[in-house]
C-alpha positions as MATLAB code, in Angstrom:
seq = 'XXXXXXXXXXXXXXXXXXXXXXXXXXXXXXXXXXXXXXXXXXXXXXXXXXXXXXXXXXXXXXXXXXXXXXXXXXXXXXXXXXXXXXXXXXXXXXXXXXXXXXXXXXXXXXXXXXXXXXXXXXXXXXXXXXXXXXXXXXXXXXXXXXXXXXXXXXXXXXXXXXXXXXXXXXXXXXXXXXXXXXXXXXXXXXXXXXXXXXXXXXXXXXXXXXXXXXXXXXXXXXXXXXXXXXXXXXXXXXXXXXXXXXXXXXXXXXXXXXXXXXXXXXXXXXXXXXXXXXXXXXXXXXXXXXXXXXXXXXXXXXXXXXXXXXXXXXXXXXXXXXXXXXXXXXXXXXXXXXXXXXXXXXXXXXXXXXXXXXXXXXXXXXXXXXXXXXXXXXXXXXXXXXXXXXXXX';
ca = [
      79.563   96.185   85.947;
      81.278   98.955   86.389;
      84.552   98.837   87.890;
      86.313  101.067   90.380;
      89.820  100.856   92.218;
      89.616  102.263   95.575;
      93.006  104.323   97.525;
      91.448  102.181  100.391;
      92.725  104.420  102.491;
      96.527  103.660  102.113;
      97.458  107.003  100.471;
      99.592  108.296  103.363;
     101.306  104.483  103.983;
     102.099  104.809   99.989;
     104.084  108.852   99.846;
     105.983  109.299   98.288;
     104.763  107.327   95.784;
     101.093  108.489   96.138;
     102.027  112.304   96.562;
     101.596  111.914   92.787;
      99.073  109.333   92.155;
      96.167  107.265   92.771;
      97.625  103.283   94.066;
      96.093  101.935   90.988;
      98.398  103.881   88.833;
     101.683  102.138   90.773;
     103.596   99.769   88.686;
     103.542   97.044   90.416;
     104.644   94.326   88.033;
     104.666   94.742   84.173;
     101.578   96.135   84.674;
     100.276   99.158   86.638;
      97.247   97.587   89.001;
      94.540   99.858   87.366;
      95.847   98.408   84.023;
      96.042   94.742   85.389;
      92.341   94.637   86.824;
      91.699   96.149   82.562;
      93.383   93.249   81.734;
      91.754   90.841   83.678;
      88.512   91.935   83.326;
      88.744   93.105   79.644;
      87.193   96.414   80.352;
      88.164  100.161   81.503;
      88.272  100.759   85.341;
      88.450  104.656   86.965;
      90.046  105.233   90.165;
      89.037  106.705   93.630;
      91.469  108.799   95.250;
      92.313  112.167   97.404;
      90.473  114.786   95.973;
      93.540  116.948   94.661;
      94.731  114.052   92.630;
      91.251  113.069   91.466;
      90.567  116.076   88.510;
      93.698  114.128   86.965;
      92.421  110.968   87.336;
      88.367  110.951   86.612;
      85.759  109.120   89.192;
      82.921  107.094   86.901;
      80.478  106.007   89.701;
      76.778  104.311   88.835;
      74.337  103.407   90.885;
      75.803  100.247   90.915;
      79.217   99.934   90.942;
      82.394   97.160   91.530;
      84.939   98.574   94.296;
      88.399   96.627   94.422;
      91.144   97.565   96.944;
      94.182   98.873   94.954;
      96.615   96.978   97.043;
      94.958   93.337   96.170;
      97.161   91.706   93.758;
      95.264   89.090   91.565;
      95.061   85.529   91.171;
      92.635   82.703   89.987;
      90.985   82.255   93.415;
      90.548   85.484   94.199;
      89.518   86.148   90.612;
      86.644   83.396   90.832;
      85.571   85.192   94.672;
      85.068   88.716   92.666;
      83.146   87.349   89.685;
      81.129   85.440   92.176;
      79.994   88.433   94.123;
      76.352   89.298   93.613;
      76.194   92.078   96.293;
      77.793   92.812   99.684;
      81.632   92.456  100.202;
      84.694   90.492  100.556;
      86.852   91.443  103.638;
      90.194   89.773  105.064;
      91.306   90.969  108.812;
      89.060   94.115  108.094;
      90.111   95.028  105.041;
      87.230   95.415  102.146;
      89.120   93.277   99.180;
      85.895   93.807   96.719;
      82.196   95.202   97.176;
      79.246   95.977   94.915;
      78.067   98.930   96.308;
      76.086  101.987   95.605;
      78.077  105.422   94.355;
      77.454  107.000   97.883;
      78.986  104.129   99.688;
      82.106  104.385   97.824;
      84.045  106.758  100.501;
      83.192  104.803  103.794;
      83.776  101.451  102.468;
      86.473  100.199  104.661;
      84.828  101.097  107.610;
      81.542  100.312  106.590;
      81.413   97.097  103.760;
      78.049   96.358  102.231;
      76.236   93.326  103.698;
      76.401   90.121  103.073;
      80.171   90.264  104.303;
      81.937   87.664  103.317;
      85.163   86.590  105.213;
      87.994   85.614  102.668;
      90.532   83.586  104.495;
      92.595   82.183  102.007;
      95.887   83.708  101.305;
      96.229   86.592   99.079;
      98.905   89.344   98.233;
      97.948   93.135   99.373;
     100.476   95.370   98.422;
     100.304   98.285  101.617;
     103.687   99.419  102.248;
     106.155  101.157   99.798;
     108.783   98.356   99.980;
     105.997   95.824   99.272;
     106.464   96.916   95.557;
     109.750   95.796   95.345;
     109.618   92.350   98.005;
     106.657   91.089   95.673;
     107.572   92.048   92.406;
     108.715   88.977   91.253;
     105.340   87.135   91.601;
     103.766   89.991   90.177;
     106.316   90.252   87.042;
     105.062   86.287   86.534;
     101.312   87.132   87.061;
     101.398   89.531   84.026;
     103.880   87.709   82.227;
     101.893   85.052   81.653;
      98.521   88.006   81.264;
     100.283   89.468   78.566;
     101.849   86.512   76.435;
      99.010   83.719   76.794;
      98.842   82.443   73.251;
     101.077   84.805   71.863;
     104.121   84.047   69.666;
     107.475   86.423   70.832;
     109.469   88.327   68.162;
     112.535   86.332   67.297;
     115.206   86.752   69.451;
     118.972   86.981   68.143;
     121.098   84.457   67.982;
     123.789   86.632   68.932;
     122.549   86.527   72.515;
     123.218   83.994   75.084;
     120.095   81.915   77.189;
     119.959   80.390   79.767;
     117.096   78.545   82.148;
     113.911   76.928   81.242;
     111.512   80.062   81.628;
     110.531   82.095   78.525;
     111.980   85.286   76.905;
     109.602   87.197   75.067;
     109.796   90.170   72.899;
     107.148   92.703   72.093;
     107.282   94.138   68.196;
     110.308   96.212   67.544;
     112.406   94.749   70.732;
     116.137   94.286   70.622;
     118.863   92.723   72.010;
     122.369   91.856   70.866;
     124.793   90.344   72.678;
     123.666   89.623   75.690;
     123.801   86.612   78.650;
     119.770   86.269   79.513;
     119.463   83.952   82.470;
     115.649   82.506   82.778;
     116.572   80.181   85.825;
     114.604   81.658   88.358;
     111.923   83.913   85.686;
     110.884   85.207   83.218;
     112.366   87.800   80.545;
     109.725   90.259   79.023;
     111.180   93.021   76.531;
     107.941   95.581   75.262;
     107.801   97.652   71.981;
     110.963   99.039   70.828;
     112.527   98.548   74.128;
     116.272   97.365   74.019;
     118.629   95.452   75.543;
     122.235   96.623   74.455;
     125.249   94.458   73.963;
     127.457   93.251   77.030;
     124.238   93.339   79.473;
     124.033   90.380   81.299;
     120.270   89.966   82.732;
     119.326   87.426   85.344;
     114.861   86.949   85.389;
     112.167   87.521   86.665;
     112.728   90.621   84.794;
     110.837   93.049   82.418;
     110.979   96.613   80.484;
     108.327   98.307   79.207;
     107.745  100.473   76.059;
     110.730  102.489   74.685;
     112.942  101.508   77.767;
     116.598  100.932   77.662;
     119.362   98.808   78.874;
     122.528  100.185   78.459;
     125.986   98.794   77.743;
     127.486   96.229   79.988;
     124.871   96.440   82.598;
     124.305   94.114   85.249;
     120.701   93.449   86.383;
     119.325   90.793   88.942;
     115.295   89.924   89.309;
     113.252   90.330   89.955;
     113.407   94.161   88.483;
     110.880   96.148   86.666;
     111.848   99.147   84.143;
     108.511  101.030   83.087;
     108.214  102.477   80.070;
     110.813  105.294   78.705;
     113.404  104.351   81.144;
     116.949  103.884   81.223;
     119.642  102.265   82.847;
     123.462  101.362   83.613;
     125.429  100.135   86.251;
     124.221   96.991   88.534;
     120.442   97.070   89.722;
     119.219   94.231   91.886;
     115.326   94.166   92.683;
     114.711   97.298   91.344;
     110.994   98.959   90.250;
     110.712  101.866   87.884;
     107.642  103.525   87.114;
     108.762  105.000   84.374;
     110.358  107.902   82.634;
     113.420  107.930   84.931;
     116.753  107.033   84.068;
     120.076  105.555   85.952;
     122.032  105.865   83.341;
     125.482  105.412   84.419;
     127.554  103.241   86.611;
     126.851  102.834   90.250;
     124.745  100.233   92.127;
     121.018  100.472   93.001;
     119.096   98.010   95.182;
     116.030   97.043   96.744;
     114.211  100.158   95.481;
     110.976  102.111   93.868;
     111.444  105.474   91.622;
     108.879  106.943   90.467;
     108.537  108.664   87.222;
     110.872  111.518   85.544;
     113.388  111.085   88.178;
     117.559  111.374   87.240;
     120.108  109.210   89.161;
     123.437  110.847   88.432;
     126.652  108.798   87.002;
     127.830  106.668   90.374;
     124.913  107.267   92.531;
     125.044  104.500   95.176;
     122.407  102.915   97.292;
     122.969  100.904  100.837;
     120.298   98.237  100.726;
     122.008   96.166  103.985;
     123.016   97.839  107.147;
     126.618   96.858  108.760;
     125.292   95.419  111.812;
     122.869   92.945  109.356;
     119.583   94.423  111.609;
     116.039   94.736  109.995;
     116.239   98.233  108.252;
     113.675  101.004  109.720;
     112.165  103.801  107.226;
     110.120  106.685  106.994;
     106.524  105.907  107.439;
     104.358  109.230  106.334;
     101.329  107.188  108.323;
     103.222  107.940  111.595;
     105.323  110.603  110.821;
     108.151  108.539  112.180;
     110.608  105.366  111.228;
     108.370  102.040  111.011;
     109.927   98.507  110.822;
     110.293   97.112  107.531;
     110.654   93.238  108.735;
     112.993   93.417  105.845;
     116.756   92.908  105.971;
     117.630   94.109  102.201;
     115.831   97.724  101.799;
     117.141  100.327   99.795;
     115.475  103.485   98.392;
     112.174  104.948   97.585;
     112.129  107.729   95.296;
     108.808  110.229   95.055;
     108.399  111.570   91.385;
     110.757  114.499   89.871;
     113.879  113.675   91.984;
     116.945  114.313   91.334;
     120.804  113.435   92.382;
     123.770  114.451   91.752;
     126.786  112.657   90.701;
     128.611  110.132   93.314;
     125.725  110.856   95.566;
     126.144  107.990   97.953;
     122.352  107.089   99.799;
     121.796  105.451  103.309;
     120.073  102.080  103.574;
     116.297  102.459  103.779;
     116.472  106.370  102.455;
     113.300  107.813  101.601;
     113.287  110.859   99.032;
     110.191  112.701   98.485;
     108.945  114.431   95.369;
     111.020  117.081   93.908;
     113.428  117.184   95.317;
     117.742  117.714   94.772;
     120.554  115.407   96.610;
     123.845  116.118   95.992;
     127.237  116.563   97.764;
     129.964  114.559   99.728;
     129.119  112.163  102.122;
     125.592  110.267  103.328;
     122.499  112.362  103.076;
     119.800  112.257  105.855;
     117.493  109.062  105.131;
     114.360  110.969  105.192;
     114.253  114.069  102.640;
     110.882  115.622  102.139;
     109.829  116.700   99.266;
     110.937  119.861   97.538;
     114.688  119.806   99.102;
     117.792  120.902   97.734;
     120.768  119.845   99.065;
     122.393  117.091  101.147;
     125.092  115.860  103.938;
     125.576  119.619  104.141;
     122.013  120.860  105.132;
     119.215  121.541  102.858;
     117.189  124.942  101.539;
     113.559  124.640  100.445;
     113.560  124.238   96.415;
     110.979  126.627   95.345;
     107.831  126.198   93.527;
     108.172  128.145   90.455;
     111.589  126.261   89.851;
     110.581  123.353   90.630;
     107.500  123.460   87.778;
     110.112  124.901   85.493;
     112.416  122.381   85.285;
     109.397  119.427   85.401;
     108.565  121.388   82.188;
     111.677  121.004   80.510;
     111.731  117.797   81.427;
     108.583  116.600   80.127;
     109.032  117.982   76.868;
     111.835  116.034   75.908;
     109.373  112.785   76.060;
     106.930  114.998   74.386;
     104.120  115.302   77.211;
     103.542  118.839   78.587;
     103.036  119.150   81.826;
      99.273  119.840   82.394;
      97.409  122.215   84.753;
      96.116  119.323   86.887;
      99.835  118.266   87.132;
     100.538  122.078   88.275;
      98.123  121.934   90.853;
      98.941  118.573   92.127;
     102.459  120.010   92.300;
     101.463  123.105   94.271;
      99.121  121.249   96.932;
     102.447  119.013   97.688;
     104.131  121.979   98.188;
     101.982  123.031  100.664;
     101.273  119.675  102.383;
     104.516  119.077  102.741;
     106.109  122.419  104.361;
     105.616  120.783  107.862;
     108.711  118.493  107.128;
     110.982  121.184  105.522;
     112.013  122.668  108.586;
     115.620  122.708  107.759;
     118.241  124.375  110.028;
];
């Protein structure tokens, strides 16, 4: 069957984040989702998306195809529902979880499932907010945790290092780690290819890097927390996702937060993840075009691709940076910055286009990966769909 993971119409609930890309390409766990559903049902999936991001990210549609919400996370029963599913749909409170449907039923499918409809009540985990990435990334860190290492053998692990709990550690080929207190007590440890761990770190689970990634000297991380690949950090991070190809290098404490990829925290950037007065934090919701409700008490940050701050840049709880963009300055930024702003506490200027690809250019490079036409026009539509909110005075 051929396999397709559908926006489901969350893509303005999901900006920053899905300025950039399809919601199957958010790491959401170890794994992005796209690459999870791969996983689970050994075979290649394409995406459905807005059509600026979809020449990036091909469509394969044929006359018969398998639709699955990019928000649904996985597990057994809902597994056993999909493979079940001759034709029709499955829907919970009106959302379409799966559907075998034609190619030109793909784009009405939430308002319109296939027959038979099934109704799924049992519970299952649908990832629809930005902060959901971060409040369910511990189950999700387990889910492909035990994807990616069922009857595998880890690397050997150092005996320089210190463990403790009863979950697993397991490293990839070409991990290291020296010297550092690993506590397993409430997760798992996962450490990809060539990733490392450097000496003084002290790492409590569920926790996992990705490819190439980095944990720098001394560092304090609490779970769960998610590094993609290529990234780098310092400092203390508590429940943390990176997407990848971002670094926090340097002291300074970030939590309850998602960056996306090639973003730069300066040395002593600073997040707020609990408001004085202990009330449920509000943020930007690009749905409303206003400040939605979290329900959550601990949010942070969520950073939009190719973001920047400065050094000692100090953010407000529940701040929401879009893509592009420059924060830097004394004092507490505004907690909603659209994308392509420069500045900070002070007032902000619109960071222009041509600069703005420049940079992302230089950027790139130094990982190797150019950036591509389809990433230039992606760039340039957010540019343009996002002037409304850059009306700075």
């Amino acid at each position: 069957m051929n396999i397709i993971i559908t926006d489901a119409g969350l893509h303005n609930a999901m900006k920053p984040l899905s300025w950039t890309r399809p919601i199957a390409e958010f790491r959401t766990g170890i794994l992005t989702s796209k690459s999870r559903w791969e996983k689970v049902f050994n075979t290649n999936c394409s995406v459905f998306t807005e059509d600026y991001i979809q020449g990036k990210f091909p469509l394969k549609s044929k006359t018969q195809n398998l639709i699955i919400h990019a928000g649904l996370m996985p597990d057994d029963e809902i597994i056993s529902e999909i493979l079940a599913l001759k034709k029709g749909s499955i829907v919970q409170q009106g959302r379409t979880l799966a559907a075998i449907c034609t190619d030109s039923e793909i784009s009405d499918l939430q308002t319109n499932p296939p027959a038979p409809v099934m109704e799924y009540e049992k519970e299952c985990l649908i990832i629809e907010h930005t902060w959901d990435i971060f409040t369910h990334a511990g189950r999700m860190i387990q889910f492909d945790f035990d994807l990616l290492t069922k009857d595998r053998i880890s690397d050997k692990i150092s005996d320089t290092n210190i463990i403790i709990g009863n979950h697993p550690v397991f490293l990839e080929k070409g991990a290291k780690i020296e010297a550092a207190v690993l506590n397993t007590t409430n997760g798992p440890i996962y450490i990809g290819k060539d990733a490392e761990i450097m000496e003084g770190s002290q790492v409590r689970g569920p926790f996992a890097m990705c490819e190439h990634s980095a944990v720098k000297m001394g560092a304090k991380i609490y779970g769960p927390t998610v590094l993609g690949p290529h990234v780098k950090v310092g400092g203390e991070l508590n429940n943390v996702v990176i997407f990848g190809y971002s670094n926090k290098a340097h002291d300074g404490f970030l939590g309850n937060a998602v960056i996306g990829e090639w973003c730069n925290l300066g040395a002593d950037t600073n997040n707020s993840n609990l408001k004085n007065n202990y009330a449920q934090v509000r943020m930007w919701d690009y749905e409303t075009n206003g400040f939605s409700k979290t329900g959550l008490q601990f949010c942070g940050t969520i950073m939009g691709d190719h973001s920047k701050c400065g050094i000692n840049t100090m953010l407000n709880t529940g701040t929401v940076i879009g893509v592009n963009c420059n924060v830097f300055g004394a004092g507490f930024p505004r907690n909603f910055i659209p994308s392509f702003a420069w500045g900070g506490s002070g007032g902000y200027t619109e960071y222009a286009i041509n600069k703005a690809l420049s940079v992302a250019e230089i950027v790139m490079k130094r990982r190797s990966i150019q950036l591509s036409d389809e990433d230039k026009s992606i760039m340039e539509h957010i540019f343009q769909a996002s002037q409304n909110y850059r009306k700075f005075h």
